[in-house]
C-alpha positions as CSV (number, residue, x, y, z in Angstrom):
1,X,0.0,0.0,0.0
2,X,1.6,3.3,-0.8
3,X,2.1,6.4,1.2
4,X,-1.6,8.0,-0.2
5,X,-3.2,5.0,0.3
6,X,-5.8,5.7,-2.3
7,X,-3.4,5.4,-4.8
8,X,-0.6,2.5,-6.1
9,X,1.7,4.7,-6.3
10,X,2.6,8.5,-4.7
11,X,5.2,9.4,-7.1
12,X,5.2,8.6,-10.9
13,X,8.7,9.9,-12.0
14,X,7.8,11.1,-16.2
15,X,11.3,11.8,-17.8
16,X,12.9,11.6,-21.5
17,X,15.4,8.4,-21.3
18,X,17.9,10.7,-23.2
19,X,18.0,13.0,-19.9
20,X,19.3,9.9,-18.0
21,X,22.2,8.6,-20.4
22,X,25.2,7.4,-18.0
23,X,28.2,10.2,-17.2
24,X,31.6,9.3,-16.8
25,X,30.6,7.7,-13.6
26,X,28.3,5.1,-14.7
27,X,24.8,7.2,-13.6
28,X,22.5,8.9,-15.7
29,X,21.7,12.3,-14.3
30,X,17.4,11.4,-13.4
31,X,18.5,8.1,-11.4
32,X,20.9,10.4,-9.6
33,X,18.0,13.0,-8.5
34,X,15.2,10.4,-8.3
35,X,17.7,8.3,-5.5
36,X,18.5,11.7,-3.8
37,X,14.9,12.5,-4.1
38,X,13.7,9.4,-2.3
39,X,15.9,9.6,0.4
40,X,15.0,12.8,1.2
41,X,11.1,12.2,1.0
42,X,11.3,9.3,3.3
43,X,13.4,11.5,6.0
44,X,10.4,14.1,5.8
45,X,7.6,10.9,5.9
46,X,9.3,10.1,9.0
47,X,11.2,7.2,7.8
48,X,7.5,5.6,6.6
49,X,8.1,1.7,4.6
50,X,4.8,2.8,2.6
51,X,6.3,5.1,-0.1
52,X,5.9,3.7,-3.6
53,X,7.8,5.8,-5.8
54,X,7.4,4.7,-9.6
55,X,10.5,5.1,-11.9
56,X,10.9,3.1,-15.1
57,X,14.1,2.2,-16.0
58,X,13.0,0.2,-19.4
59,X,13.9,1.9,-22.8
60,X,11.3,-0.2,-24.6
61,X,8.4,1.1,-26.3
62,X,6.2,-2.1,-26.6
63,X,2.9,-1.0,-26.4
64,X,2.5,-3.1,-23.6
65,X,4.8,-1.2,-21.7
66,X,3.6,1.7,-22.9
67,X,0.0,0.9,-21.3
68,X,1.0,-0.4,-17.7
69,X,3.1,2.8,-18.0
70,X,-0.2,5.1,-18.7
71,X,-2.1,3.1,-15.3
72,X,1.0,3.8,-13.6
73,X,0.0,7.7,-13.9
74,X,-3.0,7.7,-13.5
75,X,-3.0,5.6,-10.4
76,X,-0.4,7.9,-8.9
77,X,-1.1,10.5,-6.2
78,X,1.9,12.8,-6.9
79,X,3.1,13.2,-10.7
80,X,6.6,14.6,-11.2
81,X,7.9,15.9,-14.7
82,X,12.0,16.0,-15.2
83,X,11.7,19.0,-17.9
84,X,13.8,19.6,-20.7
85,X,14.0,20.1,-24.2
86,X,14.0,16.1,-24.7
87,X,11.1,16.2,-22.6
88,X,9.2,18.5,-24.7
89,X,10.2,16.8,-27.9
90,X,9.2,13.2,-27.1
91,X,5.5,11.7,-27.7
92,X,6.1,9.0,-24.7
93,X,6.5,11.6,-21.9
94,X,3.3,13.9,-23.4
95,X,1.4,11.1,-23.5
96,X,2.3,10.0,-19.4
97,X,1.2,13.5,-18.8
98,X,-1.9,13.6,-20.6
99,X,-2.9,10.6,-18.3
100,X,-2.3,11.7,-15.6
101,X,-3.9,15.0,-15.8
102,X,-6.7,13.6,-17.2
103,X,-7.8,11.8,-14.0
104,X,-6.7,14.3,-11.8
105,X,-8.8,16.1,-10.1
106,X,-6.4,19.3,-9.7
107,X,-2.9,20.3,-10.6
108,X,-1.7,20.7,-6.9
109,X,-0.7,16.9,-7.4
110,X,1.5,17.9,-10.5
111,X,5.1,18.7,-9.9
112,X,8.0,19.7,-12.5
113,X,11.8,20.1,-12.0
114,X,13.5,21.3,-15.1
115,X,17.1,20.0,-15.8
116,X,17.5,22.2,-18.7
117,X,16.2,25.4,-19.3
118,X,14.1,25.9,-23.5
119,X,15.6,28.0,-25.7
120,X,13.5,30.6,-26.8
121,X,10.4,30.1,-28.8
122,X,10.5,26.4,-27.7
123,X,7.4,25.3,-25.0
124,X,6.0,22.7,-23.0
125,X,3.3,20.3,-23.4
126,X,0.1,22.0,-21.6
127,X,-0.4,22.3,-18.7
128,X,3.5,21.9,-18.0
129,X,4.7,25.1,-20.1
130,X,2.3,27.4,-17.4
131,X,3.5,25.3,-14.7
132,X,5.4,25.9,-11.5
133,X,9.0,24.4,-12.7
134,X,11.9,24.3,-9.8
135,X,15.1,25.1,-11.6
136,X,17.9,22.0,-11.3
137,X,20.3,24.2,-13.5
138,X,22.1,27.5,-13.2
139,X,24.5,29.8,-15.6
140,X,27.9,30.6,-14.4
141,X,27.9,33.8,-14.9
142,X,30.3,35.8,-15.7
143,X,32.4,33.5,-17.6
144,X,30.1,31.6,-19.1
145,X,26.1,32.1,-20.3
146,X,25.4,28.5,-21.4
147,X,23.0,26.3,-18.6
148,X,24.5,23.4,-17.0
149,X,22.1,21.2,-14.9
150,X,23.1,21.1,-11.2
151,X,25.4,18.3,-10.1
152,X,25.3,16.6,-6.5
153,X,29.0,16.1,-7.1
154,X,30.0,19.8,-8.7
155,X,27.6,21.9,-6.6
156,X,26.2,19.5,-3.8
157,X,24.7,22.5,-1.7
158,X,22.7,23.9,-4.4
159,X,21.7,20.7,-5.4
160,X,20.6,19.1,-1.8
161,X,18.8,22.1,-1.1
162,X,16.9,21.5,-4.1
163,X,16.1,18.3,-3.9
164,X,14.8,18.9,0.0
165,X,12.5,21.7,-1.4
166,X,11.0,19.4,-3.8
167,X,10.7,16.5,-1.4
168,X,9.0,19.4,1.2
169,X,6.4,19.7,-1.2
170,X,5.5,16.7,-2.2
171,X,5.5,15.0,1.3
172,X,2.7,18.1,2.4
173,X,0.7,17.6,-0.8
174,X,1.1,13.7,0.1
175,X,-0.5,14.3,3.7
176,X,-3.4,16.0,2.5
177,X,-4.1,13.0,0.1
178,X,-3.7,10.7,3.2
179,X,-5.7,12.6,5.6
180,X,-8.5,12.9,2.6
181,X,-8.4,9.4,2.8
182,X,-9.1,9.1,6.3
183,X,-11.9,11.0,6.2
184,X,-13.9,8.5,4.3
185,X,-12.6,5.7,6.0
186,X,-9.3,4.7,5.3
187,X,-6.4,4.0,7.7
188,X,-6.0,7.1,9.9
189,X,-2.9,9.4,9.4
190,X,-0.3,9.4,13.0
191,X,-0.8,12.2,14.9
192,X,2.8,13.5,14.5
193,X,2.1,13.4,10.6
194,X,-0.7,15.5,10.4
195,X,-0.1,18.9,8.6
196,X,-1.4,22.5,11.1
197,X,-4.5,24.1,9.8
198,X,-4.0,26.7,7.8
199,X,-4.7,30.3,8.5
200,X,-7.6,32.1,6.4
201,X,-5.7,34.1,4.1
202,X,-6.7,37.7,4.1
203,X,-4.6,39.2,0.9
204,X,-2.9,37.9,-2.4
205,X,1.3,38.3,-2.8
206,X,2.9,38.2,-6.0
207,X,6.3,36.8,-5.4
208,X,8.5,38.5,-8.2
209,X,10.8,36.4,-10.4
210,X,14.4,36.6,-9.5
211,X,18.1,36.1,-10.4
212,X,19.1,32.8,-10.3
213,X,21.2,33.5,-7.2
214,X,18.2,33.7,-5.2
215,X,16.3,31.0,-6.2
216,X,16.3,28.9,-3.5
217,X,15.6,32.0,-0.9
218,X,12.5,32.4,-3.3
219,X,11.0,29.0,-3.0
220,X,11.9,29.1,1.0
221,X,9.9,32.1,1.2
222,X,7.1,30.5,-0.9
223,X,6.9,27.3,1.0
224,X,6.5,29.6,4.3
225,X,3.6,31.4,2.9
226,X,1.8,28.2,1.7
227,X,2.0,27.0,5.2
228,X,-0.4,29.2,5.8
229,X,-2.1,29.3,3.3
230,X,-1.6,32.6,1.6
231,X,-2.6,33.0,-1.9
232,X,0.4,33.1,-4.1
233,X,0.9,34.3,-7.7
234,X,2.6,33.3,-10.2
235,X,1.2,29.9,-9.9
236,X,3.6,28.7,-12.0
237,X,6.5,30.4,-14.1
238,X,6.2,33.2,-16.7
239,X,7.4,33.1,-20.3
240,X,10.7,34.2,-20.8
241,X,10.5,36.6,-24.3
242,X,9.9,40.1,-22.9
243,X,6.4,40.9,-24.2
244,X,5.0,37.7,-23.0
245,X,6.1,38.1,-19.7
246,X,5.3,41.6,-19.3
247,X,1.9,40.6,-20.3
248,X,1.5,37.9,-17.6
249,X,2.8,39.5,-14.5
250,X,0.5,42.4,-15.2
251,X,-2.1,40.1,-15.5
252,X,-1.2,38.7,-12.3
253,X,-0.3,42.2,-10.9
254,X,-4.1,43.3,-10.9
255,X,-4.9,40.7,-8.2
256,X,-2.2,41.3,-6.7
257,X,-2.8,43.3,-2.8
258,X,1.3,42.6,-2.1
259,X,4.4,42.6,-4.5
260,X,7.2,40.8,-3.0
261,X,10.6,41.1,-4.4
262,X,13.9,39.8,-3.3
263,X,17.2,41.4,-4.8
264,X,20.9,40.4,-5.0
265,X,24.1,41.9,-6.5
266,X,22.6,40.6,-10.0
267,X,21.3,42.6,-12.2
268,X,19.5,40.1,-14.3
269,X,18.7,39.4,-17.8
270,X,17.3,42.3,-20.0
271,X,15.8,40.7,-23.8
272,X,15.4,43.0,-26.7
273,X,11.3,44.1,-25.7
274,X,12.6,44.1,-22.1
275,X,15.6,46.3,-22.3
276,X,15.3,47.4,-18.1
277,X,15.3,43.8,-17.5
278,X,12.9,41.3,-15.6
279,X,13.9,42.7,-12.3
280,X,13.3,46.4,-12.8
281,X,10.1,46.0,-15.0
282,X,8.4,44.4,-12.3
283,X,9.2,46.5,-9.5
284,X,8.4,49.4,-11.8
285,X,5.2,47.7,-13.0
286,X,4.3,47.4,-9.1
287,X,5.0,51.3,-8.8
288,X,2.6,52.5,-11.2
289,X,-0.1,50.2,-10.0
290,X,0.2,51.5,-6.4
291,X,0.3,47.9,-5.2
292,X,2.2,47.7,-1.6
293,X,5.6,46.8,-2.0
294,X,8.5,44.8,-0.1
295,X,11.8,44.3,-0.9
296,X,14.7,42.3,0.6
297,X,18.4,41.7,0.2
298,X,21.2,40.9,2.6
299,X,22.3,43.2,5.1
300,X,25.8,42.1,4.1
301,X,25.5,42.9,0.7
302,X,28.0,45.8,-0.3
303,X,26.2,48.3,-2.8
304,X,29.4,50.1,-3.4
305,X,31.1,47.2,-5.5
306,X,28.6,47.4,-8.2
307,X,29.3,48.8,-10.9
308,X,25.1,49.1,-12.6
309,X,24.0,52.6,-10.7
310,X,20.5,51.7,-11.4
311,X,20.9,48.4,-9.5
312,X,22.3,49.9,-6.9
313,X,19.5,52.4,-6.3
314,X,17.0,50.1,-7.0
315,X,19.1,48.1,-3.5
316,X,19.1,51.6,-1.5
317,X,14.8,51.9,-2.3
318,X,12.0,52.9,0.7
319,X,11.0,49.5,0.6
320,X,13.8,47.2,0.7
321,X,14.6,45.5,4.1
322,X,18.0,44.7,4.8
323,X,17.3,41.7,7.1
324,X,18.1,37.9,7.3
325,X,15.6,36.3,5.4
326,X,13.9,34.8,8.5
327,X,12.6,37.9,9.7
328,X,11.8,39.2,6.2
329,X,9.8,36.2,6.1
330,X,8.0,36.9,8.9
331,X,7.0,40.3,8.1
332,X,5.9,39.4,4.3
333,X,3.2,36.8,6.4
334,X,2.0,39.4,8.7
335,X,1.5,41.9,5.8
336,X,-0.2,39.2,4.0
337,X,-2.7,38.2,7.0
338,X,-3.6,41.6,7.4
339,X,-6.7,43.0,5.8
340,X,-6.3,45.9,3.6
341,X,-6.5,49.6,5.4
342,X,-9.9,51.6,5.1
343,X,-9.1,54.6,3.0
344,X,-8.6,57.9,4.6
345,X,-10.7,61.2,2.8
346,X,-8.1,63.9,1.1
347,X,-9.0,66.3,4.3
348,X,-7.3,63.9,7.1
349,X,-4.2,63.1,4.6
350,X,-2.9,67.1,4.7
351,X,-3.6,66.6,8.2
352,X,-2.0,63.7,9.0
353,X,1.3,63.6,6.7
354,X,4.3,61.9,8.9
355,X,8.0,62.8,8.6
356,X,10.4,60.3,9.9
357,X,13.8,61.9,9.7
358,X,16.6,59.8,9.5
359,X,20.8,59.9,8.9
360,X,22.4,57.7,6.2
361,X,23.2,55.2,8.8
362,X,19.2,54.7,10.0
363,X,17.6,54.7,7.1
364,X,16.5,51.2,7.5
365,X,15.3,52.3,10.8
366,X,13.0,54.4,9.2
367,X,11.8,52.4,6.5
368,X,10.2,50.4,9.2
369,X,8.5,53.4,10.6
370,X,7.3,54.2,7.4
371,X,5.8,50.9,6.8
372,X,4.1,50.9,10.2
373,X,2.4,54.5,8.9
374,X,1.6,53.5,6.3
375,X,-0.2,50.3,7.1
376,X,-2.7,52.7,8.9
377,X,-2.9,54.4,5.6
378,X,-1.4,57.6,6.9
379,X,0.8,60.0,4.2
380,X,4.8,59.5,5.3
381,X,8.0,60.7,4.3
382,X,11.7,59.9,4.6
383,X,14.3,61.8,3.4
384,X,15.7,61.4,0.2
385,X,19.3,62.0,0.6
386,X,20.3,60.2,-2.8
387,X,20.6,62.1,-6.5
388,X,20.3,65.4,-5.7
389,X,22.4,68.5,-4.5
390,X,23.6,69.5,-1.0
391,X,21.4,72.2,-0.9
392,X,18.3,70.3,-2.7
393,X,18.5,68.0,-0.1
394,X,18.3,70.2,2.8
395,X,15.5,72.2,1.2
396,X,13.5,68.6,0.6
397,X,14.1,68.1,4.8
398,X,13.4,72.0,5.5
399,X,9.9,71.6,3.4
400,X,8.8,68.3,5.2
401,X,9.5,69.8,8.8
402,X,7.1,72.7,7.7
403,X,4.9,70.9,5.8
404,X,4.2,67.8,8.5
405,X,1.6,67.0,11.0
406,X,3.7,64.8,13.2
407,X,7.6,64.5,13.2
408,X,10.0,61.7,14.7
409,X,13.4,61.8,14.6
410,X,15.2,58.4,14.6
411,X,18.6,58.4,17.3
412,X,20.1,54.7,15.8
413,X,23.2,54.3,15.2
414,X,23.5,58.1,14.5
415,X,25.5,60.9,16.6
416,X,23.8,62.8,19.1
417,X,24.8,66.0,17.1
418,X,23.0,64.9,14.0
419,X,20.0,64.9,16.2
420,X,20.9,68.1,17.8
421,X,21.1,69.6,14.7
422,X,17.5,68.4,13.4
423,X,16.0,69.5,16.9
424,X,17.7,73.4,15.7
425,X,16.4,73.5,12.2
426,X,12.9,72.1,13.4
427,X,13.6,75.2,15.9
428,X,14.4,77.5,13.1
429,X,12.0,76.7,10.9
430,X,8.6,75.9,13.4
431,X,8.0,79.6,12.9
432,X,6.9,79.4,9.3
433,X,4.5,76.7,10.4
434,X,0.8,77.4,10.1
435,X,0.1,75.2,13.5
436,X,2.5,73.0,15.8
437,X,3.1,69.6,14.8
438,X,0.3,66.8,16.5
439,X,3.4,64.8,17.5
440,X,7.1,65.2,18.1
441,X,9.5,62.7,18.8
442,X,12.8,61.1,19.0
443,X,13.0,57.3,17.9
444,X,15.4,56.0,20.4
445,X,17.1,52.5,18.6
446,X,20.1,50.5,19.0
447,X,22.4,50.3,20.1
448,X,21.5,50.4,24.2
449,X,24.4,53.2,25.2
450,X,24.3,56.3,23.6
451,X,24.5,59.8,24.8
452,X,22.0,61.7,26.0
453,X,21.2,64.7,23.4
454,X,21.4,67.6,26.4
455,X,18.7,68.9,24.0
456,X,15.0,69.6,25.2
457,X,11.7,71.2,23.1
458,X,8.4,71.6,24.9
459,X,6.3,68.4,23.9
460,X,8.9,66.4,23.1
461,X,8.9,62.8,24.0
462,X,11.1,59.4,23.3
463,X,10.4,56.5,22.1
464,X,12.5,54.3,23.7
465,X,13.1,51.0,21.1
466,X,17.2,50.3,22.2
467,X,16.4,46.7,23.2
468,X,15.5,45.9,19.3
469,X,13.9,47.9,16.3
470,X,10.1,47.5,17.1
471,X,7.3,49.8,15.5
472,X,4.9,48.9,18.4
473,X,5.9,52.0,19.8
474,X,4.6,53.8,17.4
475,X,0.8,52.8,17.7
476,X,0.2,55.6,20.5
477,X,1.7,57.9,17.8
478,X,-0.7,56.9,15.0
479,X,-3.5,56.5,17.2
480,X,-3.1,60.2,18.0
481,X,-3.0,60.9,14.2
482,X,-6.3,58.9,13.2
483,X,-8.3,60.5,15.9
């Protein structure tokens, strides 16, 4: 009895023979990944004697072989495709899928690695070619723009962490067919096997393409939101020629309540009808649709080694988070989960606009802040202290300290005469102010010591956030604002 007990089989393995043909060391590149592949599922089923994995090793084409291969698929729970050009060219493996799919009753049981990527122009059988494919191949780039499928010997990290992804998904796609099966009287599934319930979800995320680099990061952020069963676009992978694609993600961009984007040191590929690239042309797409927008990349990545200045702005943005991926993660869920904010009438946004002013060295800080504004729908501002003059800039920060219902300077990692010298121009400048601000503070963050300021205005409180960055703070603040 397999896994799914509903089925002979959980896992039909579909792949073209001439993807498997023996390397110098005597394996053929599909038995290597479906033997890695096992091992891996069986860890995650808890070491479980039930899994039936189906992999056929004949090269005959009888037609009886070719029959007891098409029950095979259809009496499988979990179909997985090994993609490639071969793939897309032979009859055998169309016609595996085309069983399959016909007696499915949805496509969450259909899976697809790709070992090599098409060329352009060249697609899959349907529904493969609109299908979620995880990548088993990368480009060296630099020194080399030709695809090379993943080895567990060349590049075993990239590989094994690809592999357990895979095996991830299947084995939770696998417990729901078990515990369906339960439910109409088949063999219960063991406690400790049973998958959480998944949270409601409240709001739709595109999860933007990326550079190959960040691949994996990608699907580990993926798997986290499915665990709770946020709504994800794309459900699969867009087209690669530049018009097609645009075309798609806008399509998926006007569901779409959250764009989520993570970034590297890549700039990416750019096609002729792309020429600002996949990675820009989303996040500017996003942009112009108003859609919310988070960004990530590694607080260890150094902006000043590269050499694209568009990339590197595009790294400094308002809504990029310079975190471990962990806590990025985190924050993308609780964004998701929460319901859209009521809109706020013209009237109370003049009112209500926020300035959180910030030094080069806490701007992250206040891209936090910002967020935490502006998930109560109130106007906020940072200061832009890249692309323009000395003196632009300073007028920009003069303006907003006029201009702002509530302001909050952020003490970080800062000195205490920066601040000191925000707290005189505020000073300076309050008198060309129609009205006193609603609110006035200073964001006290890491680290724990600092100096005290020895500077003092009438209404001026702290926040006091030194233990850890936390926008909680803020909600008396906001509060004060909406009322």
């Amino acid at each position: 009895m397999a896994f799914a007990s509903r089925y002979r089989y959980d896992v039909f393995v579909s792949y073209a023979h001439a993807d498997d043909t023996p390397d110098t060391s005597g394996v053929g590149w599909v038995s290597q990944f479906v033997a890695c592949l096992e091992v891996a599922l069986r860890q995650r089923l808890g070491g479980t004697d039930e899994l039936r994995l189906y992999f056929d090793h004949s090269h005959l084409h009888a037609n009886h072989v070719l029959d007891d291969l098409l029950a095979a698929a259809r009496d499988s729970a979990v179909f997985l495709a090994i993609s490639s050009r071969s793939y897309a060219m032979r009859d055998w493996t169309k016609r595996e899928l085309d069983a399959f799919v016909r007696g499915a009753d949805d496509l969450h049981r259909l899976f697809a690695v790709e070992c090599l990527p098409l060329d352009e122009g060249e697609v899959y059988p349907t529904p493969l070619q609109d299908h979620k494919r995880i990548e088993f191949w990368h480009v060296n780039s630099p020194h080399s723009q030709t695809a090379m499928p993943l080895s567990p010997a060349l590049d075993p990290l990239q590989f094994h962490r690809r592999i357990h992804d895979v095996a991830d998904q299947i084995r939770r796609q696998l417990g729901l067919l078990r515990t369906a099966s339960a439910k109409v009287g088949q063999p219960t599934v063991p406690a400790d096997r049973l998958l959480p319930m998944p949270v409601a979800p409240q709001r739709t995320v595109l999860l933007a393409q990326v550079t190959e680099d960040l691949d994996v990061e990608r699907e580990q952020v993926r798997r986290y939101l499915e665990q709770y069963d946020v709504a994800i676009l794309p459900s699969g992978t867009y087209p690669q020629d530049g018009a097609r694609f645009r075309e798609a993600f806008e399509a998926d961009l006007a569901h779409a309540d959250l764009f989520v984007q993570l970034l590297g040191g890549f700039v990416g590929r750019a096609p002729p009808d792309l020429p600002e690239g996949y990675t820009r042309a989303q996040f500017a797409s996003a942009t112009a649709r108003k859609v919310e927008i988070l960004q990530w990349r590694r607080p260890d990545l150094d902006r000043s080694t590269l050499a694209n200045e568009r990339h590197r702005e595009l790294l400094s943005g308002e809504h990029v988070m310079a975190t471990g991926l962990e806590t990025f993660k985190t924050e993308v869920l609780r964004r998701a989960l929460r319901p859209p904010p009521p809109p706020i009438d013209g009237k109370a946004a003049l009112d209500s606009l926020v300035f959180v002013n910030a030094d080069r060295d806490d701007l992250e800080i206040a891209k936090q802040i910002q967020q935490e504004f502006l998930n109560h729908a109130l106007p906020v501002a940072i200061p832009k202290l890249d692309g323009g003059s000395a003196e632009e800039i300073r007028t920009d920060i003069e303006e907003s300290l006029i201009e702002c219902a509530a302001l909050v300077l952020v003490y970080g990692r800062t000195s205490p005469f920066w601040v000191r010298s925000q707290l005189r121009l505020f000073n300076k400048v309050k008198a060309r102010r129609s009205c006193p601000p609603r609110v006035l503070a200073v964001y006290c963050g890491p680290p724990v010591d600092k100096q005290d300021l020895g500077f003092s205005l009438p209404d001026l409180r702290e926040i006091d956030a030194r233990d850890g960055i936390s926008t909680r703070p803020m909600l008396p603040l906001i509060e004060a604002l909406k009322a």
